[in-house]
Backbone bond lengths (Angstrom), bond angles and torsions (degrees), N, CA, C in turn:
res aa  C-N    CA-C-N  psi(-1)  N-CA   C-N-CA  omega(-1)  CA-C   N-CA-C  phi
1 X - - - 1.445 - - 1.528 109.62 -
2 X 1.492 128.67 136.66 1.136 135.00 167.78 2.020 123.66 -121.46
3 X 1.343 90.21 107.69 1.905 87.75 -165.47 1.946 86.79 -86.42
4 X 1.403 96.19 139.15 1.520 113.74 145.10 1.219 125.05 -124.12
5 X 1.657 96.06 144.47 1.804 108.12 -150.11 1.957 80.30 -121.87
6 X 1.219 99.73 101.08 1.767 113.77 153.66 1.251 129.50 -106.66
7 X 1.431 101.57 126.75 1.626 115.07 -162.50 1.589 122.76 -135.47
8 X 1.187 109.71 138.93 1.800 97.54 -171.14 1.726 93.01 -164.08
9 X 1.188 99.93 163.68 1.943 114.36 -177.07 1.593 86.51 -87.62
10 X 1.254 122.58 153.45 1.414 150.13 175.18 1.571 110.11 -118.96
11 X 1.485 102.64 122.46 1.224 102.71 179.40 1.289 103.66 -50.52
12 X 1.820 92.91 153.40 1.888 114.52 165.76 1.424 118.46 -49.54
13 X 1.490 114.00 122.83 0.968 137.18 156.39 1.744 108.75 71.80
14 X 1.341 95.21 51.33 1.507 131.85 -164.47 1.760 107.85 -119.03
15 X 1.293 114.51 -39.00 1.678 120.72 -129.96 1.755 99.20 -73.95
16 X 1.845 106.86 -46.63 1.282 104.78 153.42 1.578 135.72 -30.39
17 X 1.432 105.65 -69.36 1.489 95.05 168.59 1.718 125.90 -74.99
18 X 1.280 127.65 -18.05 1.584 104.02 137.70 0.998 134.46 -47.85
19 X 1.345 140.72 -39.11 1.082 133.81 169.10 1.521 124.72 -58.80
20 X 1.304 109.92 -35.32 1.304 113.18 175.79 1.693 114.69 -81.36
21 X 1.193 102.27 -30.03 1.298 104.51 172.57 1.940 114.76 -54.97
22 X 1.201 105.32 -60.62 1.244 120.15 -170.82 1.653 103.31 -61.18
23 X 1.455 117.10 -44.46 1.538 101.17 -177.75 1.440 104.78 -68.06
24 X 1.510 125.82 -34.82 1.346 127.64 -175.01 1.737 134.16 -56.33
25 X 1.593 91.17 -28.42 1.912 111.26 -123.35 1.644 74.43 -143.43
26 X 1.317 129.90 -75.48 1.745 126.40 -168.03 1.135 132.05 -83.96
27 X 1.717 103.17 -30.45 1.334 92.72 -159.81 1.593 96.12 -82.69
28 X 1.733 136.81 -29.07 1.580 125.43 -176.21 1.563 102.58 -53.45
29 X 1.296 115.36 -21.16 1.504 102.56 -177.26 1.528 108.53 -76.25
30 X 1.470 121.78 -44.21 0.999 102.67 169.08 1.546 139.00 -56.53
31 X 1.367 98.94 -41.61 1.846 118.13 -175.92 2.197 93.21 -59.02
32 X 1.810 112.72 -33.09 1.590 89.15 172.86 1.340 137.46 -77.69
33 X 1.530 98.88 -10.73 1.617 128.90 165.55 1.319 116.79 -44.70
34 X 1.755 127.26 82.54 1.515 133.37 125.49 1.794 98.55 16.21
35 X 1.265 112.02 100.19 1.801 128.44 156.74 1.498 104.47 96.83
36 X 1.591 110.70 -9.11 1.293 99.37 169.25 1.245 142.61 -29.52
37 X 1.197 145.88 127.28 1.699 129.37 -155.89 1.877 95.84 -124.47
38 X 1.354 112.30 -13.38 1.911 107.17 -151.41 1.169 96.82 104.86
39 X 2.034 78.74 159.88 1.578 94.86 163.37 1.632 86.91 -163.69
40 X 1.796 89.53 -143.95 1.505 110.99 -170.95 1.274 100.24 -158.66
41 X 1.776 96.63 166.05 1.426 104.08 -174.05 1.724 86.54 -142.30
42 X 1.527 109.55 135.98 1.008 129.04 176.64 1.484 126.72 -124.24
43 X 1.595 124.34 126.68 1.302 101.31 -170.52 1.772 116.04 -132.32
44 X 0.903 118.09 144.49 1.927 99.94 -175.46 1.900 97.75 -117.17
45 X 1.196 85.07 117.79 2.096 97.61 -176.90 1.470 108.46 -72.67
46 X 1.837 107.23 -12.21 1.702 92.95 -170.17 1.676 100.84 -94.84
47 X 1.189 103.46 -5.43 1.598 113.52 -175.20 1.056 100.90 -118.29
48 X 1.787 159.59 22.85 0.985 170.31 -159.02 1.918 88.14 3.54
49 X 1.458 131.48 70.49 1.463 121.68 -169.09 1.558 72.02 -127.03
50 X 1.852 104.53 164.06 1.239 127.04 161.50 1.790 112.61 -153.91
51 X 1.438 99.92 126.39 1.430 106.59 -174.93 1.635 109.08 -117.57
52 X 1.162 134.85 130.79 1.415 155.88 -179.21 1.661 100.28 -114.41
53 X 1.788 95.03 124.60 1.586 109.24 -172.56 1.624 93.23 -121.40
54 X 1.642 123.02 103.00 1.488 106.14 175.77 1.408 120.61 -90.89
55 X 1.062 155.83 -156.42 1.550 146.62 147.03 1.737 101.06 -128.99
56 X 1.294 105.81 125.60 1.774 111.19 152.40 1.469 124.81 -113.83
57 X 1.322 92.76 171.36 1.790 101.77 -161.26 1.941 89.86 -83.00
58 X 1.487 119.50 -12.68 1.448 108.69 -175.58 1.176 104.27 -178.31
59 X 1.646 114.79 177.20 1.627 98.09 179.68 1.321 122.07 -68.30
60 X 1.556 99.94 -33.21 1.326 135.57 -164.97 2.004 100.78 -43.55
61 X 1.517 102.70 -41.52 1.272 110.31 -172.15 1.344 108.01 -102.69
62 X 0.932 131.26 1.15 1.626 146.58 172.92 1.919 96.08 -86.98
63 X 1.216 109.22 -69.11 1.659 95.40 165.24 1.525 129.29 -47.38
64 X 1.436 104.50 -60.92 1.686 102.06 179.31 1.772 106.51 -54.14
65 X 1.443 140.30 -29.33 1.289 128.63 177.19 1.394 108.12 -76.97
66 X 1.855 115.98 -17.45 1.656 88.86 -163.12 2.048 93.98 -105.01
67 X 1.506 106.06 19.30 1.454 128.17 164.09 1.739 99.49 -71.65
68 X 1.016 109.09 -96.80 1.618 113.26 -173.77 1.063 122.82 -51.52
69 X 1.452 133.20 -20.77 1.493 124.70 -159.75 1.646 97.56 -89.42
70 X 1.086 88.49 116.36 2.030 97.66 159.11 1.503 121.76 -111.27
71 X 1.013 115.99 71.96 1.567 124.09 -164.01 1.081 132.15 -48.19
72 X 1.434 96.78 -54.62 1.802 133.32 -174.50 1.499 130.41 83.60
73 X 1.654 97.26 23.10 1.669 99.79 -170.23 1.102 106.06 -62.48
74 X 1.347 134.75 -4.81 1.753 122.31 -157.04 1.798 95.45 -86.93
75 X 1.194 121.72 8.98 1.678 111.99 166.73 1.149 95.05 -77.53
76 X 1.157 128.45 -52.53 1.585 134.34 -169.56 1.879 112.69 -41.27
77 X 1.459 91.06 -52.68 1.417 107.21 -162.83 1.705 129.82 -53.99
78 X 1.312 124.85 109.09 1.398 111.24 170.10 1.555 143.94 -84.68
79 X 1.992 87.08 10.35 1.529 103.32 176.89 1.368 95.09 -170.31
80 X 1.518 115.72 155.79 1.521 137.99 178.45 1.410 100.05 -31.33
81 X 1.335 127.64 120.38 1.490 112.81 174.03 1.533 118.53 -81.12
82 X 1.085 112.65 139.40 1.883 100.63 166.87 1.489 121.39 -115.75
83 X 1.720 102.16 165.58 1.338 104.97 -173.73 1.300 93.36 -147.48
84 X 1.614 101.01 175.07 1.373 119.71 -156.78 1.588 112.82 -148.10
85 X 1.065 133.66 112.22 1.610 120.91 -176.13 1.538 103.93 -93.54
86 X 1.738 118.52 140.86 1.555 120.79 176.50 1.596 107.05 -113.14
87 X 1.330 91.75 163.72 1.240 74.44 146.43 1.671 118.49 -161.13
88 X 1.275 147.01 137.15 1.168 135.91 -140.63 1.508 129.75 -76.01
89 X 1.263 96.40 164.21 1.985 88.23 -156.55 1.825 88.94 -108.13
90 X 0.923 112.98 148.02 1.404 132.28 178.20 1.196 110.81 -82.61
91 X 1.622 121.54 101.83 1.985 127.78 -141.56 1.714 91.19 -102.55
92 X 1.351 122.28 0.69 1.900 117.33 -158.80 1.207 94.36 -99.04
């Protein structure tokens, strides 16, 4: 499994309609996404920030989704967003 955690500040007085956007507008694209695993959407109102944690079944499918998806969050965006791929540590 490989989670990527993408994160960026949202323009002011924006964060609402990202959110709605993304449950509306992003996230079915993800849920039609081949290896899709879930995720989350996280948001902080005093920092107008929003971070999206997805899970894939591999990288392999972590590339082919971040191939097709044209989302359009960058209206949202008030700076370069970044991301990060993990991948999980074996805690036993």
């Amino acid at each position: 499994m490989i989670a990527r955690m993408w994160e960026t500040r949202i323009r002011e007085g924006q964060l609402d309609e990202f959110c709605t956007w993304t449950k509306t507008t992003a996230w079915p694209q993800f849920l039609a996404a081949p290896g899709f695993g879930g995720g989350e959407l996280y948001r902080s109102d005093a920092q107008d920030r929003a971070v999206i944690v997805t899970r894939w079944a591999s990288t392999e499918a972590l590339a082919a989704g971040n191939e097709w998806f044209d989302l359009g969050a960058e209206r949202f965006v008030a700076r370069e967003p970044e991301a990060w791929e993990f991948t999980p540590v074996d805690l036993a």
